[in-house]
MOPAC internal coordinates of N, CA, C and O (Angstrom, degrees):
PM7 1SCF
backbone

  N    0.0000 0     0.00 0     0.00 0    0    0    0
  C    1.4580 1     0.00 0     0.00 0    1    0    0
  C    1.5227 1   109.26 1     0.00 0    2    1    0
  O    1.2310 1   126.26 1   -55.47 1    3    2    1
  N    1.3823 1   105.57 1   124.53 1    3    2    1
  C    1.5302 1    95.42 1   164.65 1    5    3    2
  C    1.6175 1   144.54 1   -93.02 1    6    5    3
  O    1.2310 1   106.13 1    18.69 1    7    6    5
  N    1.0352 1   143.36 1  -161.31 1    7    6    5
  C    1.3839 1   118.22 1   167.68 1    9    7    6
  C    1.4951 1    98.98 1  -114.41 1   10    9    7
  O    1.2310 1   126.25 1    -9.24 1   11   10    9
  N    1.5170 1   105.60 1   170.76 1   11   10    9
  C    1.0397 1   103.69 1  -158.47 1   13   11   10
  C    1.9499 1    88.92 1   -99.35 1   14   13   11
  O    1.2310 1   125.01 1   -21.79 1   15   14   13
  N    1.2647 1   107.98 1   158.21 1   15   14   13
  C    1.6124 1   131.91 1  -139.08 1   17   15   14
  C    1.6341 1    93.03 1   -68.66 1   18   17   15
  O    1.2310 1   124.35 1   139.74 1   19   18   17
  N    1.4928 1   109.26 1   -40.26 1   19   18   17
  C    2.1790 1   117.79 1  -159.73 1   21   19   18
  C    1.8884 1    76.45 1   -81.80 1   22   21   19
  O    1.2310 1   110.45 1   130.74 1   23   22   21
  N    1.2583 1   135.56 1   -49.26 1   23   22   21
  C    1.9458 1   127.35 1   165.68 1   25   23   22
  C    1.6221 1   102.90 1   -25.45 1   26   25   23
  O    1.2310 1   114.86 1   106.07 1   27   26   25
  N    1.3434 1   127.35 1   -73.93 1   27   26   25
  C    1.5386 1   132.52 1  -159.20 1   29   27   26
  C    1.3785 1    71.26 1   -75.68 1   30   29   27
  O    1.2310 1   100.85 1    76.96 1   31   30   29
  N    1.5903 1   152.40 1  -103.04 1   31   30   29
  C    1.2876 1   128.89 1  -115.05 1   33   31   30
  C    1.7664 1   108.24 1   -63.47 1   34   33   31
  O    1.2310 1   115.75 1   175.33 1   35   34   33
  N    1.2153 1   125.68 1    -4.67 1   35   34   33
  C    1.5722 1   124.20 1   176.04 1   37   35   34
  C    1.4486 1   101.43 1   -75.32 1   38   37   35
  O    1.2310 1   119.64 1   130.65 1   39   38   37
  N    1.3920 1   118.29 1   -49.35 1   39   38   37
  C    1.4961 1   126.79 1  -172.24 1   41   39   38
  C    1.8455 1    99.73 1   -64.30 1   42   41   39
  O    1.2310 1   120.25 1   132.93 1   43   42   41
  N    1.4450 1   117.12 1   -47.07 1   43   42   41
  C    1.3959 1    87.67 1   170.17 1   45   43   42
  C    1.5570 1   125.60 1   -76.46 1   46   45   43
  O    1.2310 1   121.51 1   161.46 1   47   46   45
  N    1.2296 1   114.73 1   -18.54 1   47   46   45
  C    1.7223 1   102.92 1   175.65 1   49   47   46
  C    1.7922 1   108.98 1   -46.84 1   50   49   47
  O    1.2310 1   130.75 1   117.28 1   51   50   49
  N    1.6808 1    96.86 1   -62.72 1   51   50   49
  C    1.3839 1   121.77 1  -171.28 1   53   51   50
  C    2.0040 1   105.21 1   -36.49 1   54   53   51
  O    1.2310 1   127.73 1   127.34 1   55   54   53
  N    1.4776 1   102.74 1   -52.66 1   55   54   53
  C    1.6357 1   107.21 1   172.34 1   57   55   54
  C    1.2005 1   125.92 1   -71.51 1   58   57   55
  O    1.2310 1   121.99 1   127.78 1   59   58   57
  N    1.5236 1   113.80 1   -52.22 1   59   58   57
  C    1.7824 1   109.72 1   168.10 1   61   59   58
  C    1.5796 1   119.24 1   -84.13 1   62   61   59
  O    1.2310 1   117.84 1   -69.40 1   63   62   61
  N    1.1552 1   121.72 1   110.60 1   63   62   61
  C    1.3870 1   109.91 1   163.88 1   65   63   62
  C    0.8918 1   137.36 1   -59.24 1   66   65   63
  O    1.2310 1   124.03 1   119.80 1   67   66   65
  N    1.4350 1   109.87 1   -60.20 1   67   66   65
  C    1.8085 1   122.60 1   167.84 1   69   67   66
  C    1.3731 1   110.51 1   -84.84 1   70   69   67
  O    1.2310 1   107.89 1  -124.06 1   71   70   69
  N    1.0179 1   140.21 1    55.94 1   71   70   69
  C    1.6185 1   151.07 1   172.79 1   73   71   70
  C    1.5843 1    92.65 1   -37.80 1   74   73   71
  O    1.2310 1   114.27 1   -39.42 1   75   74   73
  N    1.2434 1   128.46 1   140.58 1   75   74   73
  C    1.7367 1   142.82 1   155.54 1   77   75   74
  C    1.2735 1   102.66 1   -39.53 1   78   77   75
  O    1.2310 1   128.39 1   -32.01 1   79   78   77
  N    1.4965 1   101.44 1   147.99 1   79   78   77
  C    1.6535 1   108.70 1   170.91 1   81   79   78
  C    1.4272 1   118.97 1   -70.72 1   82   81   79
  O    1.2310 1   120.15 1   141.60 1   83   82   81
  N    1.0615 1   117.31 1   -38.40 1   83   82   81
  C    1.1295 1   120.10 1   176.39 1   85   83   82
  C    1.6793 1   128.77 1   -68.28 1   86   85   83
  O    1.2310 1   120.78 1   172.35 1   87   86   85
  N    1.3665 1   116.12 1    -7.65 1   87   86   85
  C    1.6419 1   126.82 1   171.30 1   89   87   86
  C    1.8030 1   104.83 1  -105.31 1   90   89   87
  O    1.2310 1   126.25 1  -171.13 1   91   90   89
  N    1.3019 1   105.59 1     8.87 1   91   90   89
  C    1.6009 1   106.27 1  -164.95 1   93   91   90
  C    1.4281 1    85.77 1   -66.93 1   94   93   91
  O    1.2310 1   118.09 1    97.98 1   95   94   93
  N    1.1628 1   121.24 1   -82.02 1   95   94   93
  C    1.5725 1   135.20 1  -151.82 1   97   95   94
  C    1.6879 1   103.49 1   -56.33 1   98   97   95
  O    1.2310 1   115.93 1   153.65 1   99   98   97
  N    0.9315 1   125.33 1   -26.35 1   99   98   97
  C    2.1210 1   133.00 1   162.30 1  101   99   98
  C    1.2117 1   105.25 1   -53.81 1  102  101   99
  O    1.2310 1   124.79 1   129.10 1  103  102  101
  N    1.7044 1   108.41 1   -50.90 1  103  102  101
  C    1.6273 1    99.72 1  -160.34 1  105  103  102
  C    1.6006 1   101.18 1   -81.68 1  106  105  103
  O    1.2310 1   125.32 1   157.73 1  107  106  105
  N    1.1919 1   107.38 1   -22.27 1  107  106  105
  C    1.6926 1   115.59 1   174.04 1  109  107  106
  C    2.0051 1   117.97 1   -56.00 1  110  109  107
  O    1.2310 1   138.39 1   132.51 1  111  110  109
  N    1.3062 1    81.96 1   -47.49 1  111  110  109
  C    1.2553 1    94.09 1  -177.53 1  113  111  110
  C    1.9555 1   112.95 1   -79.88 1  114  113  111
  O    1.2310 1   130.04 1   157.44 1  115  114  113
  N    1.6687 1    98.24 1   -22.56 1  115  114  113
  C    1.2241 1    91.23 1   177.67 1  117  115  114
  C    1.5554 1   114.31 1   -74.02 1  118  117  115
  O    1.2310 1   117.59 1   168.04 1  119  118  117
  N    1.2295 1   122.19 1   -11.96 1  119  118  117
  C    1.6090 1   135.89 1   173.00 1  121  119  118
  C    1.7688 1   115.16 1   -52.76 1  122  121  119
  O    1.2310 1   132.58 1   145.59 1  123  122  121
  N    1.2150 1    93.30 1   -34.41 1  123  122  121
  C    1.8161 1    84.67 1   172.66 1  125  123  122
  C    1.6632 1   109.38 1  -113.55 1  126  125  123
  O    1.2310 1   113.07 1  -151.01 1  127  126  125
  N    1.1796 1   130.71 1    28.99 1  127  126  125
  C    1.2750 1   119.53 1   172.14 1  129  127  126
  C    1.8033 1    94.62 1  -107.98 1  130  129  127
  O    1.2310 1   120.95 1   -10.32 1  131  130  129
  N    1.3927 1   115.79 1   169.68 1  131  130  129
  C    1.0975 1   116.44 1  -154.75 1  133  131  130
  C    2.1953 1   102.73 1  -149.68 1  134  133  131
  O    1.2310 1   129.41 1   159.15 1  135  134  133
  N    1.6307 1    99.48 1   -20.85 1  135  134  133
  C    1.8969 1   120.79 1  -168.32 1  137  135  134
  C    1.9832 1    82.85 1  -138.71 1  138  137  135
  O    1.2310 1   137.90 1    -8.83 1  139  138  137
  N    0.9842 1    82.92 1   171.17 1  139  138  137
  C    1.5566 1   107.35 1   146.08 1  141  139  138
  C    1.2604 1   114.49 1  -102.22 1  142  141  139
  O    1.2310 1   112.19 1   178.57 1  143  142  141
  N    0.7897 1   132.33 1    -1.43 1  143  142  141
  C    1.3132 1   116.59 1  -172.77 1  145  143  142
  C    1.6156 1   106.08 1  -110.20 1  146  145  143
  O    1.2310 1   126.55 1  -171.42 1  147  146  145
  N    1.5816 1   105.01 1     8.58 1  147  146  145
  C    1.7537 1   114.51 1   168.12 1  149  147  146
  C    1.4761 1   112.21 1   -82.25 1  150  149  147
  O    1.2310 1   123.90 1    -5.96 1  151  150  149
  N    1.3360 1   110.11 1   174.04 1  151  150  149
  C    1.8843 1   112.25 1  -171.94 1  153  151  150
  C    1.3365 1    74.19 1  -130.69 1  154  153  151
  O    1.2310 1   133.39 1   -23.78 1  155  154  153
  N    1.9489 1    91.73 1   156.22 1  155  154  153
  C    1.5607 1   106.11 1   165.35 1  157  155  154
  C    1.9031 1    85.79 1  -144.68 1  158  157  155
  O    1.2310 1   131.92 1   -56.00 1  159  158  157
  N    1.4241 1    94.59 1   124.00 1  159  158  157
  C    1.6472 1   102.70 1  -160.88 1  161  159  158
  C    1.7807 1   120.16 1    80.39 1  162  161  159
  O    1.2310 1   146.54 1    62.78 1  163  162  161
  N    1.7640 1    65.97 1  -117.22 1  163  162  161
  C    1.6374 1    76.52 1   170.02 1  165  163  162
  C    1.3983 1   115.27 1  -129.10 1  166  165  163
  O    1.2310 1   137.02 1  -154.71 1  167  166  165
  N    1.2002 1    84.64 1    25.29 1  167  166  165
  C    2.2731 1    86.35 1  -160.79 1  169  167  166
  C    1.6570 1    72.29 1  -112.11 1  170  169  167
  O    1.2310 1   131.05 1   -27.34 1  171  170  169
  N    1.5248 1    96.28 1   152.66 1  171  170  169
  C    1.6099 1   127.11 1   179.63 1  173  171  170
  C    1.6090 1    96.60 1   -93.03 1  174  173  171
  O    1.2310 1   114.95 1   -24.38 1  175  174  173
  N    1.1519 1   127.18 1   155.62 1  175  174  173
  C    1.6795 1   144.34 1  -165.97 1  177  175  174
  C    1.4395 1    85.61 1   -73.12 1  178  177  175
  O    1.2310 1   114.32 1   133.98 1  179  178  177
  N    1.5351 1   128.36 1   -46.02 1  179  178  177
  C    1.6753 1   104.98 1  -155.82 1  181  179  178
  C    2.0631 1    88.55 1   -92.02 1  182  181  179
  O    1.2310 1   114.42 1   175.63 1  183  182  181
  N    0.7227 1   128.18 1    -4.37 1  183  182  181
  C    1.3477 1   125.10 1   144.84 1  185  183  182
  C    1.5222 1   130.06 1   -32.84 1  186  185  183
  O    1.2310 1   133.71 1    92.99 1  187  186  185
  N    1.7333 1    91.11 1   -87.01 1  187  186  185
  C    1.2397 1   112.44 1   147.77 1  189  187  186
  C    1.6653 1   135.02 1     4.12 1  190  189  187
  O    1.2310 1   136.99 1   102.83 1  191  190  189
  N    1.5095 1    84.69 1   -77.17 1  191  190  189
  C    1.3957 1   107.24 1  -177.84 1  193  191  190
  C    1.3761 1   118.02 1   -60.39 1  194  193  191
  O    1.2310 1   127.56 1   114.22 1  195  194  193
  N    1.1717 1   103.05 1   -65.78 1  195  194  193
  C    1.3724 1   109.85 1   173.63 1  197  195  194
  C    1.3202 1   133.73 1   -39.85 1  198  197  195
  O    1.2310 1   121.65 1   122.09 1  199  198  197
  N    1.3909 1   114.45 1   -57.91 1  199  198  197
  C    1.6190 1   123.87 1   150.04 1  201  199  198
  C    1.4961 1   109.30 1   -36.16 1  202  201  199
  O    1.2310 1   114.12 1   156.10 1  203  202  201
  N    1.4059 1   128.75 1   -23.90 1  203  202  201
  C    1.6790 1   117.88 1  -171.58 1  205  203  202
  C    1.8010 1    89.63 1   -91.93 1  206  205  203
  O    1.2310 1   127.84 1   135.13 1  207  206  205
  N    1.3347 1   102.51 1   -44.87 1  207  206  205
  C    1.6445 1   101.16 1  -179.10 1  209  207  206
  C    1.5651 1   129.57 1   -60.99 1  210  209  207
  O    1.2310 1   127.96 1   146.72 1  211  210  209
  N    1.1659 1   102.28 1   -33.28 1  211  210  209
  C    1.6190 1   117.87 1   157.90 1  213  211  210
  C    1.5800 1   117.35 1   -63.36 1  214  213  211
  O    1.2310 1   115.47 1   166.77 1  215  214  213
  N    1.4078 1   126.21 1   -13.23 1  215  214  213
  C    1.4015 1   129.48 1  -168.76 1  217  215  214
  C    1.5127 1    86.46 1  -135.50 1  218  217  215
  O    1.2310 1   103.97 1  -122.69 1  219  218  217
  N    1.1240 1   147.14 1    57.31 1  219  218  217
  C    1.6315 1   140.32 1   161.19 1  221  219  218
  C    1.5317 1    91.88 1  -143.14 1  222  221  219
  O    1.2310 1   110.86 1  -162.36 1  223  222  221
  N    1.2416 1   134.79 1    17.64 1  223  222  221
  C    1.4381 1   110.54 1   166.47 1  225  223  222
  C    1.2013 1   122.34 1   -59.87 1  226  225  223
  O    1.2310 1   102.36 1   159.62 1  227  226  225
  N    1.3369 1   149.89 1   -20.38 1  227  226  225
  C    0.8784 1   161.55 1   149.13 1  229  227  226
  C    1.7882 1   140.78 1   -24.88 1  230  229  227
  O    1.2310 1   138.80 1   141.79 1  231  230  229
  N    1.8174 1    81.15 1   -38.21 1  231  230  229
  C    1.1041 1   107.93 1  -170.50 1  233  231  230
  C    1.4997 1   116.52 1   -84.98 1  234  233  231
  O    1.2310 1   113.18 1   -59.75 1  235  234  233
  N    1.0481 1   130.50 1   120.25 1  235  234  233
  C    1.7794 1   106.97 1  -156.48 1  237  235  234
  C    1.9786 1   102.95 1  -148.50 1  238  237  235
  O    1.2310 1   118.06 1   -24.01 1  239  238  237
  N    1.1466 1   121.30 1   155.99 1  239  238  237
  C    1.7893 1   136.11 1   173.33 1  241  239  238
  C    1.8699 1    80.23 1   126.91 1  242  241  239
  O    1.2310 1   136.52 1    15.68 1  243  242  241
  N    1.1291 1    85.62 1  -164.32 1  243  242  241
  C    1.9937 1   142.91 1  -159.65 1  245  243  242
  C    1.6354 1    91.01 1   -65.19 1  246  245  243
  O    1.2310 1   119.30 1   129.30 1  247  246  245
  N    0.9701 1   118.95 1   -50.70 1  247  246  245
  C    1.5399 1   116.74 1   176.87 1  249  247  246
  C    1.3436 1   124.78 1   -95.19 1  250  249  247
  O    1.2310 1   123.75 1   166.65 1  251  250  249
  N    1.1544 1   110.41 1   -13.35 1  251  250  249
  C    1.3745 1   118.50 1   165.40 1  253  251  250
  C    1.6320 1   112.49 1   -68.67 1  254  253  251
  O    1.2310 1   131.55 1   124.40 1  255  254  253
  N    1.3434 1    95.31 1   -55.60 1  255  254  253
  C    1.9206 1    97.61 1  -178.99 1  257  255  254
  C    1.6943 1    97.78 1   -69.05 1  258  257  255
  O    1.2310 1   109.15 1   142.89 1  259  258  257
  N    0.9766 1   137.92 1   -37.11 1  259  258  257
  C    1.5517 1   117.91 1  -157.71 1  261  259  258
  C    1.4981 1   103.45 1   -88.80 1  262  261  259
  O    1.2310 1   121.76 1   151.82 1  263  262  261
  N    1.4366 1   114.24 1   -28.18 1  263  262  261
  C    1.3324 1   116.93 1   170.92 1  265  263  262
  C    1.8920 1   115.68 1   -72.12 1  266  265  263
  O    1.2310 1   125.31 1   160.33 1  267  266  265
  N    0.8817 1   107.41 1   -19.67 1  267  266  265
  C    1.6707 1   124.09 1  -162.62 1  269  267  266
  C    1.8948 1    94.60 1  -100.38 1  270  269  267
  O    1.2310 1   115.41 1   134.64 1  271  270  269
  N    1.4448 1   126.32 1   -45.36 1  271  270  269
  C    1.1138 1   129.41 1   151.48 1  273  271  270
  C    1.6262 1   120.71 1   -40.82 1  274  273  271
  O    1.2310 1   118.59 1   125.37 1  275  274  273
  N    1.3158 1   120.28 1   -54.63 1  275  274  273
  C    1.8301 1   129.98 1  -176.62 1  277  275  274
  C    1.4112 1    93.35 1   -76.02 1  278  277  275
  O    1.2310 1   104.79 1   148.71 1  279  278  277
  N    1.2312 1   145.72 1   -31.29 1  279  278  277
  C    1.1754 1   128.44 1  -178.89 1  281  279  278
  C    1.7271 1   101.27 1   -72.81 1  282  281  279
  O    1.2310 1   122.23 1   107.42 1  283  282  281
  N    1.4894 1   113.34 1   -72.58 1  283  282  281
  C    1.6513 1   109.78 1  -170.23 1  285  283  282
  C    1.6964 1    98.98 1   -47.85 1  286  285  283
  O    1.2310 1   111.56 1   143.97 1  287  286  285
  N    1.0102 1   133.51 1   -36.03 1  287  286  285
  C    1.1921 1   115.75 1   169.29 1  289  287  286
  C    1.8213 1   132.80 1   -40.58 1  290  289  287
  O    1.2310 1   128.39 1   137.50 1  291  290  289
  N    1.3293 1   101.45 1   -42.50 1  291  290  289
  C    1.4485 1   125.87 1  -155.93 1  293  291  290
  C    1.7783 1    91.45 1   -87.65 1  294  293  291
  O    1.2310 1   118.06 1   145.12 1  295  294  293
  N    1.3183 1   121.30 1   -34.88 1  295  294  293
  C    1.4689 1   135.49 1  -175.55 1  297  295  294
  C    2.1312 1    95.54 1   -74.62 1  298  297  295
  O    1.2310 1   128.00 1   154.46 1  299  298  297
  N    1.1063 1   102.21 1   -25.54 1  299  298  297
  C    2.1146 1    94.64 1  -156.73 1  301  299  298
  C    1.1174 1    89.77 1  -100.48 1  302  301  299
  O    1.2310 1   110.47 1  -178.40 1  303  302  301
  N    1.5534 1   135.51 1     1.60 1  303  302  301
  C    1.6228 1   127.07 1   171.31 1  305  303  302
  C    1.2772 1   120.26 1   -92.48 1  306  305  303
  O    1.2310 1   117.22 1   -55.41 1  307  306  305
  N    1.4248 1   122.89 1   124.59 1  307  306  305
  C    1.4059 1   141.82 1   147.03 1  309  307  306
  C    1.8246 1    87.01 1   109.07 1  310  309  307
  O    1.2310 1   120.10 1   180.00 1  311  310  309

């Protein structure tokens, strides 16, 4: 079972404080998706995501990789 996507984006607020400017508006947007297979706009969730994953290098420990792992996961299905 997975969790649902706006679940992991609370857990990263809660871990990164100062998140990059440039993943701000992903993780924002990752707050109301719930599948991947939801839209926020016009961008599709595994969109979404990715653009936040491309802008979290920054972000780094134990929760960063396992959280950053469940996401590319959630993006390579179906």
């Amino acid at each position: 079972m997975t969790r649902p996507i706006h679940a992991i984006a609370d857990e990263i607020i809660k871990d990164w404080t100062k998140p990059y400017f440039g993943a701000v508006p992903y993780l924002g947007a990752m707050r109301f998706l719930h599948t991947v297979d939801d839209t926020y706009g016009y961008d599709d969730a595994r969109t979404v995501i990715l653009y936040f994953l491309s802008n979290a290098t920054t972000w780094r420990g134990e929760t960063a990789r396992r959280v950053k792992a469940e996401l590319k996961a959630l993006t390579a299905r179906r």
